[in-house]
C-alpha positions in Angstrom: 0.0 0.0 0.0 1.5 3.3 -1.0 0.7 6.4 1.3 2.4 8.5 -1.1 4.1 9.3 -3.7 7.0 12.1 -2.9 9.0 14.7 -3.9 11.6 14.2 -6.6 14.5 16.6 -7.5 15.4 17.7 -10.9 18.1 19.4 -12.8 21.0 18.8 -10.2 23.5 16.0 -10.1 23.6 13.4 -7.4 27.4 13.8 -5.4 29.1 11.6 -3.5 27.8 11.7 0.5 30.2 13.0 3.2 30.3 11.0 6.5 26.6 10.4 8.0 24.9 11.9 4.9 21.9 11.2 3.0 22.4 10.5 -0.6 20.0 11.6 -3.2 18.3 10.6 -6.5 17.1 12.0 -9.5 14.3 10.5 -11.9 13.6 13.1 -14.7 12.1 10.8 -16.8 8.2 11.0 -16.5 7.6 7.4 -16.8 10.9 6.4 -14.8 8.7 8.1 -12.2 5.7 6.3 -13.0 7.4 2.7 -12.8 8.7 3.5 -9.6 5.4 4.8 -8.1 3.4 1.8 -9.6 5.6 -0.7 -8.1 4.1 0.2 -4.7 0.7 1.1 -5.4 -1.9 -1.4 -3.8 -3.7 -2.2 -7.1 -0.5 -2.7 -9.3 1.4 -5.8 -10.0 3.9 -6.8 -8.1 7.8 -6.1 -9.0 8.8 -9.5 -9.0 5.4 -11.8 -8.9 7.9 -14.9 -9.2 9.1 -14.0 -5.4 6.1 -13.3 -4.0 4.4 -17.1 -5.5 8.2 -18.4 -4.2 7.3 -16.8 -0.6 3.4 -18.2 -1.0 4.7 -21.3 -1.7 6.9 -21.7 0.8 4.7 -20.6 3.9 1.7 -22.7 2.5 4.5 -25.8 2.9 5.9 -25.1 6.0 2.8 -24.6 7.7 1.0 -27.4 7.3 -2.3 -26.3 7.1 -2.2 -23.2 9.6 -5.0 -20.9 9.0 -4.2 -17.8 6.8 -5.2 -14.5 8.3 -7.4 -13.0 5.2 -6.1 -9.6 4.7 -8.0 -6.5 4.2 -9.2 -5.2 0.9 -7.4 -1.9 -0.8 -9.1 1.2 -2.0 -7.7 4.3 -3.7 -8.2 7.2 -1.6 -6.9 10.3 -3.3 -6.2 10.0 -7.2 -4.8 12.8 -10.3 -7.4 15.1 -11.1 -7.5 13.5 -13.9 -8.1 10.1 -13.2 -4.9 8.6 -14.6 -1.9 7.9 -12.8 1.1 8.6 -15.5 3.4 10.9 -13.2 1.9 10.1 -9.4 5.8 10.1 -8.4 5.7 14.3 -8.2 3.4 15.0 -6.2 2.1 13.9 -2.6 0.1 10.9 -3.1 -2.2 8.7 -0.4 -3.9 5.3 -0.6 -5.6 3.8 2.2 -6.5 0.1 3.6 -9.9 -0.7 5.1 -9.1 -0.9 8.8 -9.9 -4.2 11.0 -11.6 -2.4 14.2 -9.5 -5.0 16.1 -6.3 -3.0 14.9 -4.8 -1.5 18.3 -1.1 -0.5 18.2 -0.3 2.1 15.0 3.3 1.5 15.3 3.5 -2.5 14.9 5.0 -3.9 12.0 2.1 -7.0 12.9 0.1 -6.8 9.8 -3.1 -7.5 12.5 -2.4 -4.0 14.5 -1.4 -2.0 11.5 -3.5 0.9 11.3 -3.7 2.6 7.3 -4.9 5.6 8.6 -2.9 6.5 11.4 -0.1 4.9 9.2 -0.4 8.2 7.3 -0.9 10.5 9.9 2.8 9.0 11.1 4.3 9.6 7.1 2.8 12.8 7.4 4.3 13.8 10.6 7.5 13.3 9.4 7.2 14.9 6.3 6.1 18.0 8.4 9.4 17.7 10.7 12.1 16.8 8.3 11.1 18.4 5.1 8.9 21.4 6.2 10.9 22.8 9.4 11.9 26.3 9.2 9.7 26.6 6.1 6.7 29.1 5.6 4.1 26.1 6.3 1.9 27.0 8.5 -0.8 25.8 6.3 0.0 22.6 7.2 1.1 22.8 10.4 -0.6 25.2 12.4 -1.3 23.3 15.9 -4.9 24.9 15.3 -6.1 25.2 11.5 -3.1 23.3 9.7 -4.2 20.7 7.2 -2.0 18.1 10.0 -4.9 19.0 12.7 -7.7 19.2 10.8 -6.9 15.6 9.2 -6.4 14.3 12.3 -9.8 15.8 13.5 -11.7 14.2 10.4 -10.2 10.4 11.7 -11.5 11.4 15.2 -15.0 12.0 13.7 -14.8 9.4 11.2 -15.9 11.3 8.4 -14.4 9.8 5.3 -15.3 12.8 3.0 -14.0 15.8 5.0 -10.7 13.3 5.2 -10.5 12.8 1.6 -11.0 16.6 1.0 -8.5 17.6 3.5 -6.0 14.8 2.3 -6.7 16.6 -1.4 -6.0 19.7 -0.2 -2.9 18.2 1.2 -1.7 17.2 -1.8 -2.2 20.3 -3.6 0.2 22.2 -1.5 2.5 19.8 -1.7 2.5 19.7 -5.5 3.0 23.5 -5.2 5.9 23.3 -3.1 8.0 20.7 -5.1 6.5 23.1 -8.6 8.6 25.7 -6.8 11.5 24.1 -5.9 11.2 24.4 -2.2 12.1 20.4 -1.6 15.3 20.9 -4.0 16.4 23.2 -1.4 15.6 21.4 1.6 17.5 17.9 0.3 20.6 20.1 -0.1 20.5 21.3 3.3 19.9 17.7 4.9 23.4 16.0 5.4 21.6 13.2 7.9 19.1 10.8 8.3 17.3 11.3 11.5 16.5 8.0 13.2 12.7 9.0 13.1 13.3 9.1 9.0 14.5 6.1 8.8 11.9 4.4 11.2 9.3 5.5 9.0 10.9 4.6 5.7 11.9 1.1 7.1 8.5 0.5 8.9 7.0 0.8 5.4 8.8 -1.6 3.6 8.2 -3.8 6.7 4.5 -4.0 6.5 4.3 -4.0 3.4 6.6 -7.1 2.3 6.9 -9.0 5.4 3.8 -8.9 7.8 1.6 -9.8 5.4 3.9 -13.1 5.3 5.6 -13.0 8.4 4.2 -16.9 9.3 6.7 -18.2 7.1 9.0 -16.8 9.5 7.6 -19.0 12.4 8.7 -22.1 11.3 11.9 -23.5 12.4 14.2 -26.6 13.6 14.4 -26.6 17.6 17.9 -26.8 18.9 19.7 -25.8 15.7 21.0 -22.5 14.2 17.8 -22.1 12.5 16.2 -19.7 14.5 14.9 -16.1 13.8 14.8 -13.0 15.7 15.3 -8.9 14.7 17.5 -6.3 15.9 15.0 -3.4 16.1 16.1 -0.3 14.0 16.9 1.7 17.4 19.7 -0.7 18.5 20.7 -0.7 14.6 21.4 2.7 14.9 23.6 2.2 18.4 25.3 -0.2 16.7 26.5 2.2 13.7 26.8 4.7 15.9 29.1 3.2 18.4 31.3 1.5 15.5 31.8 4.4 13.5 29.7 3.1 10.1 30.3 5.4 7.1 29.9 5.8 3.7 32.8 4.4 2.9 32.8 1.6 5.0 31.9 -2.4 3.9 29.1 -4.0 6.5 28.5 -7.7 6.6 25.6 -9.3 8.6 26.0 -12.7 9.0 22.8 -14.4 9.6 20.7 -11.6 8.2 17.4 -12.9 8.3 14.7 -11.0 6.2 17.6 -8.0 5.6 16.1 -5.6 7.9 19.6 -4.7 9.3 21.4 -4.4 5.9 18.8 -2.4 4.4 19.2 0.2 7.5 23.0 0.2 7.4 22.5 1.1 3.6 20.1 3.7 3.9 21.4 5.1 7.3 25.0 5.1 7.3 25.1 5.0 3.0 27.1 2.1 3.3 28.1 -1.3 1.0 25.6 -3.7 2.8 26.0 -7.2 2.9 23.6 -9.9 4.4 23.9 -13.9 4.0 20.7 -16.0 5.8 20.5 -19.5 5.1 16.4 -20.0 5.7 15.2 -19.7 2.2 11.3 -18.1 3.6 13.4 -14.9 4.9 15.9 -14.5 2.0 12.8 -14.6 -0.3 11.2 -12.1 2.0 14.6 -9.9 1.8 14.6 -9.5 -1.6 10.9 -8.4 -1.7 11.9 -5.7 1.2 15.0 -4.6 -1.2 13.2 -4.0 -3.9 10.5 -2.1 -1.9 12.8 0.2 0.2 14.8 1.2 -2.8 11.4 2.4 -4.8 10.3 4.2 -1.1 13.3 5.7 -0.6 13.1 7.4 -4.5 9.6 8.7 -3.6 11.5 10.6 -0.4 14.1 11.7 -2.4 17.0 9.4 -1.1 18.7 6.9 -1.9 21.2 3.9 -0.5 24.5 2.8 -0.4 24.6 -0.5 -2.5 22.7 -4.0 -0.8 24.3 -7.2 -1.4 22.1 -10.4 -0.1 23.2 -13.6 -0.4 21.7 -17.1 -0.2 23.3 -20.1 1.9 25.5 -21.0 4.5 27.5 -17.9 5.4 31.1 -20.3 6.5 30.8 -21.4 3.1 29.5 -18.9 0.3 32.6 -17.3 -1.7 31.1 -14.0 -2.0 30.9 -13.4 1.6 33.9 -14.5 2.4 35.6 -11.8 0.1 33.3 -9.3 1.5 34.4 -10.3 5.0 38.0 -10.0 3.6 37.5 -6.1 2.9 34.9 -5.4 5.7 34.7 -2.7 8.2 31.9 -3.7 10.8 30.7 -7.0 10.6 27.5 -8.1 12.7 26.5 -11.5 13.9 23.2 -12.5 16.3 24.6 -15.4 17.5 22.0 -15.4 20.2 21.0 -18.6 19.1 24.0 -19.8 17.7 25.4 -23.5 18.8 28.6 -23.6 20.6 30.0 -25.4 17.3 28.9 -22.7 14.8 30.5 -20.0 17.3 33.6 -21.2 17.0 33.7 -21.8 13.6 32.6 -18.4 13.0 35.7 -17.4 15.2 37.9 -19.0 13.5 37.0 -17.6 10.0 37.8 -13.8 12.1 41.1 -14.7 11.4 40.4 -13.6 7.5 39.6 -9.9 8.5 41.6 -7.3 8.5 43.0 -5.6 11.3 40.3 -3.1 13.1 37.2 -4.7 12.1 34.8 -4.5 14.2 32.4 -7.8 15.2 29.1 -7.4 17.0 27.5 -9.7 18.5 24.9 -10.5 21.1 26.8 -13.5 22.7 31.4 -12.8 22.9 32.8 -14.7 21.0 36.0 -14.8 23.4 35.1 -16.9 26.9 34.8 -14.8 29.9 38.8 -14.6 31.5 40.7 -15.9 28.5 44.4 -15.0 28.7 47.1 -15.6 25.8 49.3 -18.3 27.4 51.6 -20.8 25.9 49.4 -23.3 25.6 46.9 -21.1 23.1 49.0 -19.2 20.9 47.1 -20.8 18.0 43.4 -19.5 19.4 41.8 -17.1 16.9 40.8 -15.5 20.7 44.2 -13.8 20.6 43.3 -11.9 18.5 40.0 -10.1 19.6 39.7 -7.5 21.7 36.3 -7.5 23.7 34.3 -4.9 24.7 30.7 -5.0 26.4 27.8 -2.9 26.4 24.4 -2.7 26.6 21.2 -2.5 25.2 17.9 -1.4 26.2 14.3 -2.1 25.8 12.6 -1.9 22.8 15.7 -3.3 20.6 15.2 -6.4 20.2 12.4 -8.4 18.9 12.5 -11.5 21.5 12.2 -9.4 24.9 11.4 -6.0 25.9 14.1 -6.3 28.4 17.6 -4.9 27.8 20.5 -6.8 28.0 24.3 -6.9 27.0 26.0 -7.1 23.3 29.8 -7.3 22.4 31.8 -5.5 20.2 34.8 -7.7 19.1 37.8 -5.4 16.9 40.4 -7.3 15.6 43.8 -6.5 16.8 46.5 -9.0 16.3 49.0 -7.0 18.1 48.2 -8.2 21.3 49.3 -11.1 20.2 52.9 -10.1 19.3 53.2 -8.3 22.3 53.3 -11.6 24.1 55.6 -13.4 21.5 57.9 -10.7 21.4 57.6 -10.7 25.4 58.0 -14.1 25.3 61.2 -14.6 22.8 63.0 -11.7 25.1 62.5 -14.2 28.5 64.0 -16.8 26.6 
């Protein structure tokens, strides 16, 4: 379901981001537009049918027979003037679900308690505070008669036509602003992606790819390595922040799941992504979210660093290993990890280079371990460990906190004590 379809720049030429910036990009071509818009419009086709009937598949086998939850129908709310649809990418555009009255939580990414409406009310929030602040906009932000309040009022009272007038209306100034250049300006000024941004952007490629599907998800072997859980987009964020994550840096999630961390290190830190997940219901899911956030983020105006997801086992698939070879900050939830795959994973640490940067939510180094003579061949040696913590809402298995590692590479620790060693001798 597309709530809208945003601003686009023209004339200018996309440059290269500096540390922490957003990046941009252009689509001048009218129907360029139009693809991108259609490929998230509720009544269009899908972009890649093939996954979606691969996903279907899948979570029909696995299953067994569970129940489906039926979802709810679609329904254009706001269309062109003129009834056709052939450049809905310039201007503000909004579509709307018919809401369950069950629905309870706005901000879930549970298909169940997602809310359409209020899901709009949230997009338009942030447009308000990251594309219209210090603007003349008090038409639509007026705590009193902006277009914001009155909407807001209209959902209150349920009364679908004064909504659909006020969302037009909405749209209309919108279209105005972007006519007069007045986005341009305000993507040239932004040089970071607010967290609340990228919330917004990721929660709606979420519902939209993977809560309509996310039983497939449920089904796994006990007491293997085959078990899925998310890293919530606010300990995402710790983690790039406390690492350092850049542009120019390489980031490798190991065990990526349905690629909800690669696609945030991408879009928040403008980063080479990588992501390898062995569970073939989530890597079908992560392509469907990839090709989703990357037509969202053109309808904000943005766009990514590169995303790389691969298939398989991540010990064992070549491309992977290469991008472990060159990367920067490499992140593993080994919460669920066997003892076996832990150390197999340490030992492949061995290929990184020197200052890269492993987290994890289990240390890979036992508690107390000391270099000695009798483990100078311990790929331990050569991790230095650090631990923090996290707190609630980051992670999708508790609302508790709890603690999380950050492993850099250093091998000179281990000269230091053969060098020590050579001069006792």
């Amino acid at each position: 379901m597309s709530l809208f379809n945003f601003i686009q720049k023209r004339g200018s030429k996309p440059i290269p981001p500096a540390p922490g910036s957003i990046r941009r990009e252009i689509i001048q071509n009218p129907s360029a537009r139009a693809r991108a818009s259609h490929s998230i419009t509720p009544n269009s086709k899908s972009p890649s049918p093939s996954i979606q009937d691969r996903v279907r598949k899948v979570g029909e086998a696995q299953t067994n027979g569970v129940r489906k939850r039926k979802r709810p129908s679609q329904t254009r709310l706001i269309s062109d003037s003129d009834g056709s649809n052939s450049d809905a990418s310039s201007d503000l555009r909004v579509t709307r679900q018919r809401v369950d009255h069950e629905d309870k939580r706005p901000r879930s990414r549970n298909l169940h308690d997602f809310k359409p409406l209020d899901d709009i009310i949230e997009t338009l929030e942030v447009i308000v505070v990251h594309y219209m602040q210090g603007l003349d906009a008090s038409n639509f932000t007026d705590d009193s008669h902006g277009l914001l309040r009155r909407l807001k009022r209209a959902r209150e009272k349920k009364d679908g036509l004064l909504y659909t007038s006020i969302m037009r209306e909405w749209n209309e100034g919108i279209a105005q602003m972007k006519d007069d250049g007045v986005f341009t300006e305000v993507l040239d000024k932004m040089n970071w992606l607010d967290l609340s941004l990228i919330e917004r952007i990721l929660t709606q490629t979420y519902v939209r790819t993977v809560s309509p599907r996310v039983s497939t998800l449920r089904q796994y072997e006990n007491g293997t390595d085959n078990v899925y859980g998310e890293l919530l987009p606010k300990f995402a964020s710790e983690v790039f922040r406390v690492t350092g994550l850049r542009p120019d840096h390489v980031f490798v999630d190991l065990g990526s799941g349905v690629g909800n961390v690669v696609l945030q290190a991408a879009l928040e830190a403008g980063c080479e992504s990588w992501g390898c997940e062995i569970m073939e219901n989530a890597c079908l899911l992560a392509d469907l979210q990839e090709q989703e956030l990357k037509a969202r983020c053109r309808l904000w105006g943005l766009f990514s660093g590169s995303i790389n997801l691969q298939r398989g086992d991540f010990l064992e698939n070549t491309a992977i290993r290469k991008a472990l070879q060159r990367a920067d900050v490499v992140l593993v939830n080994n919460q669920a990890f066997t003892p076996e795959l832990n150390d197999s994973l340490t030992n492949q640490f061995l290929d990184l280079k020197e200052g890269c940067q492993i987290v994890s939510l289990k240390s890979f180094v036992p508690t107390g371990h000391k270099i000695n003579s009798r483990n100078l061949n311990s790929a331990y040696n050569i991790l230095d460990v650090v631990e923090k913590r996290y707190y609630s809402a980051c992670v999708s298995w508790t609302d508790a906190g709890g603690s999380y590692f950050v492993s850099t590479k250093d091998s000179s620790r281990l000269r230091k004590y053969a060098e020590k060693a050579i001069c006792r001798e």
